[in-house]
Biopython code that builds the backbone (N, CA, C, O; Angstrom):
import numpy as np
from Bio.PDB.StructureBuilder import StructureBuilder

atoms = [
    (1, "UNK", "N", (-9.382, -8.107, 7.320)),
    (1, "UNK", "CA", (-8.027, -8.302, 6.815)),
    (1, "UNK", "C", (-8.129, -8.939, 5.427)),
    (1, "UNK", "O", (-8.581, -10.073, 5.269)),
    (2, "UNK", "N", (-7.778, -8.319, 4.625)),
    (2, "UNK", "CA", (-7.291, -8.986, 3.504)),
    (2, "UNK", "C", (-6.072, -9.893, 3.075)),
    (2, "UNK", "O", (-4.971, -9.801, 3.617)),
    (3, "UNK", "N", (-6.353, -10.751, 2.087)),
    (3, "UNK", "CA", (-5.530, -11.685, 1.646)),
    (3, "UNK", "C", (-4.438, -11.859, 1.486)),
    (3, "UNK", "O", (-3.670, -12.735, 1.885)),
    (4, "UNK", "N", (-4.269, -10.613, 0.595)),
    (4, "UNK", "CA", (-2.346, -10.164, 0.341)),
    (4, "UNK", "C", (-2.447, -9.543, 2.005)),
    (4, "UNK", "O", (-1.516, -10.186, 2.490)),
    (5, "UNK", "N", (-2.744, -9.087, 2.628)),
    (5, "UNK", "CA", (-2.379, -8.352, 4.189)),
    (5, "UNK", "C", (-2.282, -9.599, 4.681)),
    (5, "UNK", "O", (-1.842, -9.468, 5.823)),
    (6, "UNK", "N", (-2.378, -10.244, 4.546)),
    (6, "UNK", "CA", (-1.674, -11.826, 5.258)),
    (6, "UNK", "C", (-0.186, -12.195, 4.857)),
    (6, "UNK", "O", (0.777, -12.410, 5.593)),
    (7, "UNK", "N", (-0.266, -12.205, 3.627)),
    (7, "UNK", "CA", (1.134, -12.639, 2.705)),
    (7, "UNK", "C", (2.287, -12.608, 3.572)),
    (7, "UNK", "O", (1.931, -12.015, 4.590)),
    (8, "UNK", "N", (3.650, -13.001, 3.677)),
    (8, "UNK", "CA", (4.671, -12.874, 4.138)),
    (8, "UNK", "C", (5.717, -13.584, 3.333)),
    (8, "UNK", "O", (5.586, -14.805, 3.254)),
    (9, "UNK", "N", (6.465, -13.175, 2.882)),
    (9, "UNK", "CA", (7.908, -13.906, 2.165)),
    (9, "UNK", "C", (8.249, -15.358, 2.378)),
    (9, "UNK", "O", (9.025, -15.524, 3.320)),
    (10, "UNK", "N", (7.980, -16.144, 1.928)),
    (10, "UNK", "CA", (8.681, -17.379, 2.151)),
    (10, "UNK", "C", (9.873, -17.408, 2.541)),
    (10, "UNK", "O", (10.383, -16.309, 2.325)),
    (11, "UNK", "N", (10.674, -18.213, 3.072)),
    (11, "UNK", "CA", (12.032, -18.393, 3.224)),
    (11, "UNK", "C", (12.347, -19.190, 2.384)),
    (11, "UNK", "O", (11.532, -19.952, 1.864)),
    (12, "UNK", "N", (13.841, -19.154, 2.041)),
    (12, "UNK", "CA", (14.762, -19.853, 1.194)),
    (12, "UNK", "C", (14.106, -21.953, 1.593)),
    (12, "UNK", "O", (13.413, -22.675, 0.876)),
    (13, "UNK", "N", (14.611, -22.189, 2.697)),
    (13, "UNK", "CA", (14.352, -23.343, 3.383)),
    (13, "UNK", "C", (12.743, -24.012, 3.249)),
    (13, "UNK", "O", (12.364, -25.182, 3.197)),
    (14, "UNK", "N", (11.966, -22.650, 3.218)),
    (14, "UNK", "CA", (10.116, -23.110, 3.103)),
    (14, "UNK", "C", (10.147, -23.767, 1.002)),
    (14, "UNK", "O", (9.744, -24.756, 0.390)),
    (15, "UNK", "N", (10.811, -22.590, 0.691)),
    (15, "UNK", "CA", (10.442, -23.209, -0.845)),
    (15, "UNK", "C", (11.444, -24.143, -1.166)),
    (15, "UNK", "O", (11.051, -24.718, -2.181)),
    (16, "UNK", "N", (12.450, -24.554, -0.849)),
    (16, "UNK", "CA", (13.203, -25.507, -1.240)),
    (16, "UNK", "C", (12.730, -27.097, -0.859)),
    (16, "UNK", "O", (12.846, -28.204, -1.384)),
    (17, "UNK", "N", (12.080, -26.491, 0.463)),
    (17, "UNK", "CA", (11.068, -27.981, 1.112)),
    (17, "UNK", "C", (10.068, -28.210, 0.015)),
    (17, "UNK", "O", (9.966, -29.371, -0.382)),
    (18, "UNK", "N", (9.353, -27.335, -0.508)),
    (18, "UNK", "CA", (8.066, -27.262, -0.831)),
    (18, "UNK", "C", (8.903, -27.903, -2.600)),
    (18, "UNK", "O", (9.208, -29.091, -2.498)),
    (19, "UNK", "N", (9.131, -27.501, -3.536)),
    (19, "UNK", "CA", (10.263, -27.929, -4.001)),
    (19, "UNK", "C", (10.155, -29.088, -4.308)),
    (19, "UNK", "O", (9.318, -29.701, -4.971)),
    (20, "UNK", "N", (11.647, -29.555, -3.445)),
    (20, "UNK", "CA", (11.923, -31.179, -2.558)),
    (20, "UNK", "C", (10.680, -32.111, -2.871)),
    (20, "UNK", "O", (10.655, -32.930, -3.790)),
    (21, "UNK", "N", (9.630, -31.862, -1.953)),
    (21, "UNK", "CA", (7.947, -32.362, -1.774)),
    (21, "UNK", "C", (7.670, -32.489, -3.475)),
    (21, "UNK", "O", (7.673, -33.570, -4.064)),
    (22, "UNK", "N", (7.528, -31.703, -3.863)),
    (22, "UNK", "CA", (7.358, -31.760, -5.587)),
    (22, "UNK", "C", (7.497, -32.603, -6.130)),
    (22, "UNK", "O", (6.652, -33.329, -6.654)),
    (23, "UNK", "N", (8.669, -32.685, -6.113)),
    (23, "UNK", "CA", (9.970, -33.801, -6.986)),
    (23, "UNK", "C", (9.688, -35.097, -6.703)),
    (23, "UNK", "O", (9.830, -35.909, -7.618)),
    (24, "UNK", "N", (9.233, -35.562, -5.388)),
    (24, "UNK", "CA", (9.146, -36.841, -4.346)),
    (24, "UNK", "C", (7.462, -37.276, -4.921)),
    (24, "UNK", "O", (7.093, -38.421, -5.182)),
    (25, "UNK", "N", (6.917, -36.459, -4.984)),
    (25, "UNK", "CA", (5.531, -37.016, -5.078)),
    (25, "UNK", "C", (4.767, -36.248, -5.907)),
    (25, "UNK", "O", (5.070, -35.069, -6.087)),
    (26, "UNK", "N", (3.678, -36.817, -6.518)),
    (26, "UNK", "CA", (2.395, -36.474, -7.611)),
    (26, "UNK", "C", (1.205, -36.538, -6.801)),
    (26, "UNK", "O", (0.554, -37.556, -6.567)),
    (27, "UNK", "N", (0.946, -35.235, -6.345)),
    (27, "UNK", "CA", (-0.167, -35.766, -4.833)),
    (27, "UNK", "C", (0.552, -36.086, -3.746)),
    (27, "UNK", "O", (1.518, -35.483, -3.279)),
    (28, "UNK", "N", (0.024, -37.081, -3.362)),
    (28, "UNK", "CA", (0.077, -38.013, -2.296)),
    (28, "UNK", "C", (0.861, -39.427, -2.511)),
    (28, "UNK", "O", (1.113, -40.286, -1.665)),
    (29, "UNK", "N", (1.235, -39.398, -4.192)),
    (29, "UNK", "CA", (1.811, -40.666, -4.672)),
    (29, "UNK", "C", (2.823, -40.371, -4.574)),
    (29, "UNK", "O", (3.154, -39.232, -4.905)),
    (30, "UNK", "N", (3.863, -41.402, -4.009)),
    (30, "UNK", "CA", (5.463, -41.126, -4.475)),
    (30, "UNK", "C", (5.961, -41.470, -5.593)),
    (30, "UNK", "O", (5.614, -42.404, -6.316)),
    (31, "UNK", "N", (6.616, -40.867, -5.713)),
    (31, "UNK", "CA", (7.589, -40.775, -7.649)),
    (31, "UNK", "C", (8.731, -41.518, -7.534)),
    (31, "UNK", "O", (9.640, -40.999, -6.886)),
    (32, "UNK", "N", (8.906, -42.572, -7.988)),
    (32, "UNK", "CA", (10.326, -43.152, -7.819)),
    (32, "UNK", "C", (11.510, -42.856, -8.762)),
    (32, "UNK", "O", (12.679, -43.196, -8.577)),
    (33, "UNK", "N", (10.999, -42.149, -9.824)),
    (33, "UNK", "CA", (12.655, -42.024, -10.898)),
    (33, "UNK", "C", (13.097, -40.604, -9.976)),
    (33, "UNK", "O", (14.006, -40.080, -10.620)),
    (34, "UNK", "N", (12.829, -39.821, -8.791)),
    (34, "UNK", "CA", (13.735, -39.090, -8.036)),
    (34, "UNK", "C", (13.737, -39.378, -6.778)),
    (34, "UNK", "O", (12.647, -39.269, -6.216)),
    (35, "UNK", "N", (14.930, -39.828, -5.944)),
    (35, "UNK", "CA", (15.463, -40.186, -4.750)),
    (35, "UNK", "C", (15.313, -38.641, -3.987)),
    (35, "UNK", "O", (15.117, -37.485, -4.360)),
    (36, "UNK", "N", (15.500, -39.261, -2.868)),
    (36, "UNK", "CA", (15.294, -37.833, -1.869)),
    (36, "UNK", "C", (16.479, -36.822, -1.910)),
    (36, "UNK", "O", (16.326, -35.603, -1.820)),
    (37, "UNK", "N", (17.888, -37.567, -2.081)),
    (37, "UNK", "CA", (18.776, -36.901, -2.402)),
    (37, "UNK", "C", (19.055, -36.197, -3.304)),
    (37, "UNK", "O", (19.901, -35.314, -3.161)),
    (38, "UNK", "N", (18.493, -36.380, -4.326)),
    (38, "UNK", "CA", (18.619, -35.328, -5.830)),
    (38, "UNK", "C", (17.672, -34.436, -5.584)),
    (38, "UNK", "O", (17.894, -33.236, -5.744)),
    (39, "UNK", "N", (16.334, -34.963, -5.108)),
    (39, "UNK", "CA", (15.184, -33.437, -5.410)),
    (39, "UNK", "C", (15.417, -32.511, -4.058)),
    (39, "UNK", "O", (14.813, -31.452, -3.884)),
    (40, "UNK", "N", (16.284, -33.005, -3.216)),
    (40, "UNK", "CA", (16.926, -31.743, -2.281)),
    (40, "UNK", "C", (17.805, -30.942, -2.815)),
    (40, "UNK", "O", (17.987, -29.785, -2.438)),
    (41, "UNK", "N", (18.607, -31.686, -4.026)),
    (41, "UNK", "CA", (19.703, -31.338, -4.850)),
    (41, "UNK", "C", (18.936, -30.458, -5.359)),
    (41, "UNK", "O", (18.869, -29.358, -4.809)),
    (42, "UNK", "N", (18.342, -30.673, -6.273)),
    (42, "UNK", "CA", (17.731, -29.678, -7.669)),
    (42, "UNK", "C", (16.703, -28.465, -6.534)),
    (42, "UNK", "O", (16.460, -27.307, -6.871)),
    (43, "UNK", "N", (16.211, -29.135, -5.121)),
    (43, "UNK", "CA", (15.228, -28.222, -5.122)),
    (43, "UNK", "C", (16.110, -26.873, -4.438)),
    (43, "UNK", "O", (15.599, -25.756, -4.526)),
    (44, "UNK", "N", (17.264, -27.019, -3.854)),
    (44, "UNK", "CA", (18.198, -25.909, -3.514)),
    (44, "UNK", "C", (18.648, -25.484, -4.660)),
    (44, "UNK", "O", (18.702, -24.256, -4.725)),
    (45, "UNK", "N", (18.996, -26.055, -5.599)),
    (45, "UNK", "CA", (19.860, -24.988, -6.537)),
    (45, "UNK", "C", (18.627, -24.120, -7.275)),
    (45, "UNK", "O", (18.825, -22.926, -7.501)),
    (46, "UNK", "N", (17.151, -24.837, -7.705)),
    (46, "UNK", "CA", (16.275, -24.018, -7.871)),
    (46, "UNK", "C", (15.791, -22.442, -6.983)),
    (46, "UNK", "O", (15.172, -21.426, -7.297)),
    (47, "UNK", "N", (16.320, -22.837, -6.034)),
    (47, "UNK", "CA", (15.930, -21.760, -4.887)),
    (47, "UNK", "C", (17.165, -20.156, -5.590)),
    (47, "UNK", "O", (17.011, -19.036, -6.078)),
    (48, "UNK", "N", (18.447, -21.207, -5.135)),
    (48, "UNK", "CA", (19.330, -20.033, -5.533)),
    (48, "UNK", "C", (19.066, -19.470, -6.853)),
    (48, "UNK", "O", (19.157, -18.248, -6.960)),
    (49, "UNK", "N", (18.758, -20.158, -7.862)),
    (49, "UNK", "CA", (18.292, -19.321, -9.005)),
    (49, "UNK", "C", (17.427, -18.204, -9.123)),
    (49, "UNK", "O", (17.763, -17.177, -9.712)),
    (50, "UNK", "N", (15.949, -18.427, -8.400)),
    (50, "UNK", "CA", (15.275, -17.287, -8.204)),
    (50, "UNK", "C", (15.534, -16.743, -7.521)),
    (50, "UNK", "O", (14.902, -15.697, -7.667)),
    (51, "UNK", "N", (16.384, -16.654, -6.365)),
    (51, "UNK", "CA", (17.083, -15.414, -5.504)),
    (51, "UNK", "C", (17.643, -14.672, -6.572)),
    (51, "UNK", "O", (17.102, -13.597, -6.831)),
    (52, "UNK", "N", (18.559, -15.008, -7.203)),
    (52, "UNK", "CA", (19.093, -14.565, -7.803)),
    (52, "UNK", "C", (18.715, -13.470, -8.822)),
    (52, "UNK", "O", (19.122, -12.326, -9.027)),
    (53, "UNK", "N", (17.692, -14.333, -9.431)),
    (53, "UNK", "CA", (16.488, -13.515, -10.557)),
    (53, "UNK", "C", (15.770, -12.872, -9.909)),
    (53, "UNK", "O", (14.794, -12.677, -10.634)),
    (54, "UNK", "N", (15.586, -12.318, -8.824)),
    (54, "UNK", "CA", (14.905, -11.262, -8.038)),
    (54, "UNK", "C", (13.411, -11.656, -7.645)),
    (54, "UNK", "O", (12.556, -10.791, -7.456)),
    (55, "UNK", "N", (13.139, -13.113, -7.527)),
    (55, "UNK", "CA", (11.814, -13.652, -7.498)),
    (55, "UNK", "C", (11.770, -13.223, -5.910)),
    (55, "UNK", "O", (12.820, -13.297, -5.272)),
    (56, "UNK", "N", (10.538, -12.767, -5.252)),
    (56, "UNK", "CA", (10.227, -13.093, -4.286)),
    (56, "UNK", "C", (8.826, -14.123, -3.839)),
    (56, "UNK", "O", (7.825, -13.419, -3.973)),
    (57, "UNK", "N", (8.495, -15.316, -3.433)),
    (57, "UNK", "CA", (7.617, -16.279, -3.221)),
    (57, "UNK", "C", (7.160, -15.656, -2.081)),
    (57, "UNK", "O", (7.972, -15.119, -1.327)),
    (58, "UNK", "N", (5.737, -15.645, -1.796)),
    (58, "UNK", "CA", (4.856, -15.292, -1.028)),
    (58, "UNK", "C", (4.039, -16.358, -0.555)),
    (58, "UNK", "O", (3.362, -17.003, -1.355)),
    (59, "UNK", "N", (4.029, -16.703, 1.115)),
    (59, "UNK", "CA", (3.047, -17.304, 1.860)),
    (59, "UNK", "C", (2.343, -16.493, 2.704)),
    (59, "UNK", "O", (2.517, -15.320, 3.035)),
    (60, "UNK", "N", (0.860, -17.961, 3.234)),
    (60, "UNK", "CA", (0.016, -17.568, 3.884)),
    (60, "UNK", "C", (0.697, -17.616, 4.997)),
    (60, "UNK", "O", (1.895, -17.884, 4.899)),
    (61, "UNK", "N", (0.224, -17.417, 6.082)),
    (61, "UNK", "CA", (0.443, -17.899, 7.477)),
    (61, "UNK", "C", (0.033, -19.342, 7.864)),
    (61, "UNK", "O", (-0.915, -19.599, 7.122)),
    (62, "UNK", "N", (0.225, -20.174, 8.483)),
    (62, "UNK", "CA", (-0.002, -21.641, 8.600)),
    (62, "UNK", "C", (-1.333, -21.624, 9.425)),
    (62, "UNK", "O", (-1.276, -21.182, 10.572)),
    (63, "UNK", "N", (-2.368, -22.014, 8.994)),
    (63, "UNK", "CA", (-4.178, -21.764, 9.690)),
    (63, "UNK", "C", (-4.276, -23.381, 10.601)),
    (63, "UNK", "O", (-4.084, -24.491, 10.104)),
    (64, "UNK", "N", (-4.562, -23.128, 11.766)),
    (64, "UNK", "CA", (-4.435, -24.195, 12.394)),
    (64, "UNK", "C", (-5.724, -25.498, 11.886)),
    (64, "UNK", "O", (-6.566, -25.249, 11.024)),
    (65, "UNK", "N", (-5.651, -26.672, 12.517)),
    (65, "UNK", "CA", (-6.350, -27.764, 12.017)),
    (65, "UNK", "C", (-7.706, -27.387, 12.321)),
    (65, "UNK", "O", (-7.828, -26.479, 13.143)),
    (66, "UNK", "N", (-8.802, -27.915, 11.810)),
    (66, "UNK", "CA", (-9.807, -27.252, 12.387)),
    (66, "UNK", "C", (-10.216, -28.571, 13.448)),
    (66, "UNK", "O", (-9.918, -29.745, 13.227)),
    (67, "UNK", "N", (-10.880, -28.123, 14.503)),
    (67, "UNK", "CA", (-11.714, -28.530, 15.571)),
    (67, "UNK", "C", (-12.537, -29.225, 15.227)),
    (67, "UNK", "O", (-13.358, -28.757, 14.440)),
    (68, "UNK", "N", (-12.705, -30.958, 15.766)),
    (68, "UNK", "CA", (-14.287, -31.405, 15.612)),
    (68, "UNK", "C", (-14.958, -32.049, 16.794)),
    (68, "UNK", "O", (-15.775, -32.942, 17.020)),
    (69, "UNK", "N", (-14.010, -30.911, 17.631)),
    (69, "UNK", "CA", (-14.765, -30.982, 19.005)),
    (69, "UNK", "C", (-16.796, -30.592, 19.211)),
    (69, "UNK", "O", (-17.276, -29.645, 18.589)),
    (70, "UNK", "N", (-17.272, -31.066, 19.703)),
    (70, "UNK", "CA", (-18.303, -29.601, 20.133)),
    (70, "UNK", "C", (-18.459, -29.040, 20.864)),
    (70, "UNK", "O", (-19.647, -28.948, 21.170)),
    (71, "UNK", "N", (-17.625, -28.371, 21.577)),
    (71, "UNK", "CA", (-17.178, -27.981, 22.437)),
    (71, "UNK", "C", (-16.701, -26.124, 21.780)),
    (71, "UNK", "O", (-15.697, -25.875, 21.112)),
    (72, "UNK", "N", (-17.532, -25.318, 22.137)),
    (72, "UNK", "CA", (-17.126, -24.423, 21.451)),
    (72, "UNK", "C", (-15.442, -23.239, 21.978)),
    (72, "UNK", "O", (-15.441, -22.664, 23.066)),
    (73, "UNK", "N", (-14.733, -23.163, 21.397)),
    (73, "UNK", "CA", (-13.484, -22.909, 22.441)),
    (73, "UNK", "C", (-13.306, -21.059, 21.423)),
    (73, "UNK", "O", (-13.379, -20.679, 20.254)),
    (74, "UNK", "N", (-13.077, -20.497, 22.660)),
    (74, "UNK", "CA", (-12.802, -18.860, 22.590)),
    (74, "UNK", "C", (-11.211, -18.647, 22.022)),
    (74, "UNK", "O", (-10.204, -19.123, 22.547)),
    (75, "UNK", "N", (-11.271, -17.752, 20.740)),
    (75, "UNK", "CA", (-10.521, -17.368, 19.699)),
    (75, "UNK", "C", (-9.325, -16.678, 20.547)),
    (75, "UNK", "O", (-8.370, -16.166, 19.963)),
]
sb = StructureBuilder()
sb.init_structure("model")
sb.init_model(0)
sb.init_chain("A")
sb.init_seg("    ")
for serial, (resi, resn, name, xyz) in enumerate(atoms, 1):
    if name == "N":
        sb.init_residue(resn, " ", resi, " ")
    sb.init_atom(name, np.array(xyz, "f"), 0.0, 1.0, " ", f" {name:<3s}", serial, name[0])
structure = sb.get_structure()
């Protein structure tokens, strides 16, 4: 299977989170000149914009955590 044969459309809600997450933090650091309430603000109206502009955003599928069992477990 190839890479793009994985791909699937994001949803409106996945990139507006993803977005949101942006705005809130640099990494793992939180950003304080934006509150949670505005970068939900800006990260929805960003969304509707590229709907609009005919963008479509492409994800992976979500790959589960990996195992550090040793215990070998069937796929």
């Amino acid at each position: 299977m190839t890479e793009n044969s994985r791909l699937h459309p994001a949803t409106p809600e996945e990139i507006a989170e993803s977005l949101s997450f942006a705005l809130r933090y640099d990494g793992r650091k939180r950003v304080h000149h934006a509150d949670e309430a505005m970068a939900r603000i800006t990260a929805e109206r960003l969304v509707r914009h590229l709907e609009r502009s005919g963008f479509v955003l492409m994800k992976l599928p979500v790959v589960p955590a990996p195992s550090t069992s040793p215990h070998h477990q069937k796929p």
